[in-house]
C-alpha positions, 0 to 999 in steps of 0.5 A: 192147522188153525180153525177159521176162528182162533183165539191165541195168548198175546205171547202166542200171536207175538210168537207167530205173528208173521204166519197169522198174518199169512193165514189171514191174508191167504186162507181168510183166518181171523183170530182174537188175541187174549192178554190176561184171559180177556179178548183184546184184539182181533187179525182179520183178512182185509178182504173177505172171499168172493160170493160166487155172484161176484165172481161171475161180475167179475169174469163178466167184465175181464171178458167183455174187456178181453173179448 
């Protein structure tokens, strides 16, 4: 399994795109991406997970709403 952060070859991350995306997406995985040994681009999640402060917001109003 990859680190939280990864740098991979551009030949490398074309090779694997599709599961780099579903490590970003679902495990919150970033990777820098290298062409010609010189970090070119990053894959990041969207959304970053939830501080434990805004879990309890967010429950606080589902409950209100479905109480």
């Amino acid at each position: 399994m990859l680190t939280m952060n990864t740098t991979l070859s551009a030949t490398e991350a074309r090779n694997r795109f599709f599961e780099l995306l579903d490590l970003a997406k679902y495990n919150g995985q970033e990777f820098t991406i290298e062409k010609d040994g010189q970090p070119t681009a990053l894959i990041l999640p969207v959304e970053k997970n939830k501080s434990p402060e805004e879990i309890k917001k967010i429950l606080a109003e589902f409950r209100k709403t479905f109480a």
